[in-house]
C-alpha positions as CSV (number, residue, x, y, z in Angstrom):
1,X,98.2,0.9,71.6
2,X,101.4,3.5,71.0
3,X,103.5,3.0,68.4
4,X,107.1,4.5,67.7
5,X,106.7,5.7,63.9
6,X,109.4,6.4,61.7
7,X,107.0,9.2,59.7
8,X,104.4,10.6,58.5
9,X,102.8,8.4,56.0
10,X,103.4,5.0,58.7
11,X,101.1,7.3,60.9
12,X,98.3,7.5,58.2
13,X,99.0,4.2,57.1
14,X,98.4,3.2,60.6
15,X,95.2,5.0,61.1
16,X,93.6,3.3,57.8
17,X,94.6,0.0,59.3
18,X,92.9,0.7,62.4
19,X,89.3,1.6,60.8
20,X,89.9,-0.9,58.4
21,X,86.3,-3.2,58.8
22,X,87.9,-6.8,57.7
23,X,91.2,-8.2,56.3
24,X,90.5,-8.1,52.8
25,X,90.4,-4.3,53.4
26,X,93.6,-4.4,55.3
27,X,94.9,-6.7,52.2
28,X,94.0,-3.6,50.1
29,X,96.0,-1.2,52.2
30,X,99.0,-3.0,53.0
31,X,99.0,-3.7,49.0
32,X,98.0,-0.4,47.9
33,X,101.0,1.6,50.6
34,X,103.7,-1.3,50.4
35,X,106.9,-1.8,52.0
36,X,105.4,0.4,54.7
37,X,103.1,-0.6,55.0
38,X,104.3,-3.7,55.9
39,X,105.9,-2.7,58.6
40,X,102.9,-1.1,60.5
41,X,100.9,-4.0,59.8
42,X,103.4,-6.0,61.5
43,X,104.3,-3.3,64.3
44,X,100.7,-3.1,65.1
45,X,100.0,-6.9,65.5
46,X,103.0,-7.4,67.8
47,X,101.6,-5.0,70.0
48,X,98.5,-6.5,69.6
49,X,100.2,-10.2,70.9
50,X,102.0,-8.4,73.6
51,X,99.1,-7.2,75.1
52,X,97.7,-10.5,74.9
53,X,101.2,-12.8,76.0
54,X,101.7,-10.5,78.9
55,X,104.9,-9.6,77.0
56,X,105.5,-6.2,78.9
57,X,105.4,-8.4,82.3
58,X,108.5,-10.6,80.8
59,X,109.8,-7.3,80.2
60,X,110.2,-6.4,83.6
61,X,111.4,-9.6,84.7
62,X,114.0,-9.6,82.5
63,X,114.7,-5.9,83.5
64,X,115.1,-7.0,87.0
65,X,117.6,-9.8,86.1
66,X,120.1,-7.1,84.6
């Protein structure tokens, strides 16, 4: 998974939510960091549900129709 980061700390933020061993822990982070927190959590699971909704295919569909 590649994510476009606006800085620093979303990149370490990002890094903790990936080692993270449940979601109580990730609770804890995205608490602990906030607002962006926030964001990564949420970047990172829509990448997540791409990967799994074949997303980047109804990408290039779409692409196509253009």
């Amino acid at each position: 998974m590649e994510l476009q980061l606006a800085n620093k700390n979303q990149a370490m933020i990002a890094n903790l939510l990936w080692v993270a061993k449940d979601q109580n822990e990730v609770r804890q982070i995205v608490a602990k960091h906030g607002p962006d927190a926030h964001i990564v959590y949420h970047m990172m699971m829509a990448a997540y549900f791409d990967t799994m909704n074949d997303t980047d295919l109804a990408m290039e569909v779409l692409e196509k129709l253009k």
